[in-house]
Structures are given as C-alpha cells and as structure tokens.
C-alpha positions as a printed NumPy array, in Angstrom:
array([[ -9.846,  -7.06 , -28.104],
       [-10.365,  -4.691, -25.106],
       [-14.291,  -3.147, -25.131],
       [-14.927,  -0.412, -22.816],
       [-18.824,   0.397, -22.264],
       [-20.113,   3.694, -20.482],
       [-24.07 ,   2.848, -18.625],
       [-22.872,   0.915, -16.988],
       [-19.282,   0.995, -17.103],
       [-17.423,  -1.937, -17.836],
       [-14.915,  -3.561, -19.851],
       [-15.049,  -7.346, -21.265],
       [-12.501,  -9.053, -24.088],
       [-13.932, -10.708, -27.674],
       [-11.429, -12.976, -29.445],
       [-10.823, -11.133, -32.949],
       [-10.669,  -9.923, -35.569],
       [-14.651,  -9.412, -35.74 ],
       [-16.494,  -6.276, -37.673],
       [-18.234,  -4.079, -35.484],
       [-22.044,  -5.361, -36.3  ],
       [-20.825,  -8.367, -35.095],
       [-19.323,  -7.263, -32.092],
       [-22.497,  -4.839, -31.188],
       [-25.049,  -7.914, -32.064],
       [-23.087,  -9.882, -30.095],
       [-23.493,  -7.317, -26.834],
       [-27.043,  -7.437, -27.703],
       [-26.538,  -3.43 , -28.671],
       [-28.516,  -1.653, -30.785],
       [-26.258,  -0.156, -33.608],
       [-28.192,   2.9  , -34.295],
       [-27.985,   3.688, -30.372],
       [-24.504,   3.294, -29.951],
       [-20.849,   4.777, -31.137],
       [-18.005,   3.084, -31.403],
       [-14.581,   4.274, -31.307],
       [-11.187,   2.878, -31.939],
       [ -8.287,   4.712, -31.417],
       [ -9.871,   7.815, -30.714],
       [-11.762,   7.577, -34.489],
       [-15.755,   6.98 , -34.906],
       [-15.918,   4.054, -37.071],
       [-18.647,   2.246, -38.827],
       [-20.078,  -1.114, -38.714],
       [-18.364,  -2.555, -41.513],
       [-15.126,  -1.943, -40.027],
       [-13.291,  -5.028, -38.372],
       [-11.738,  -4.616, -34.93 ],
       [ -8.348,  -6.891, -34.297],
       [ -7.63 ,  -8.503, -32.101],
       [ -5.206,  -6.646, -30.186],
       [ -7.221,  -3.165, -30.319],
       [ -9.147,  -1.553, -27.888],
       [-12.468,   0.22 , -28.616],
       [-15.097,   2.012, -26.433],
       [-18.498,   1.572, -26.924],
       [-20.578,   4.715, -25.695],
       [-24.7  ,   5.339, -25.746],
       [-25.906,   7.96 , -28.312],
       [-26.862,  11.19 , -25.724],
       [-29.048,  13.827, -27.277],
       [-31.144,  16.573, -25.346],
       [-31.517,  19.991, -25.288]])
C-alpha cells in the first residue's frame, strides 16, 4: 500500500493487508491525532487497508 503523510510530506509503502491501528502504531502515530483516508472516505481503525490501496494520513488541525 501507498501512504501519503502531510507535516512533513511524504509517501512510504507497507506490505498489506494491515488494519489501520496497525499501520498508525507502526508510523509511531498517535491515532487520536491523526485521520486517515482511503479513497477519499474517513475510515476507522478497525478497518484493514490492502494491499494495493492508497491512503493519506493527515494531522488533526483545530483552531479558531
């Protein structure tokens, strides 16, 4: 799988399938302080990535 990160930007390949925890733990990434999207939908961390998909991982922004 493709993984796009913003803050830095970057992109790095897993080997899948994997479920998103996994994937996030792996990046060292705290779930709570992150989205992830695949194919343009929010998922959650129970859902498994394949390994042919490509997801973006993106830092939660808030402010006022």
């Amino acid at each position: 799988m493709q993984i796009k990160l913003f803050h830095p930007t970057r992109e790095i390949s897993f080997k899948g399938p994997k479920p998103v925890s996994s994937i996030l733990a792996k990046l060292g990434l705290p779930r709570e302080a992150h989205l992830v999207i695949c194919d343009d939908v929010l998922v959650t961390e129970d859902t498994v990535i394949s390994d042919d998909a490509v997801i973006e991982i993106r830092p939660v922004m808030s402010g006022g």
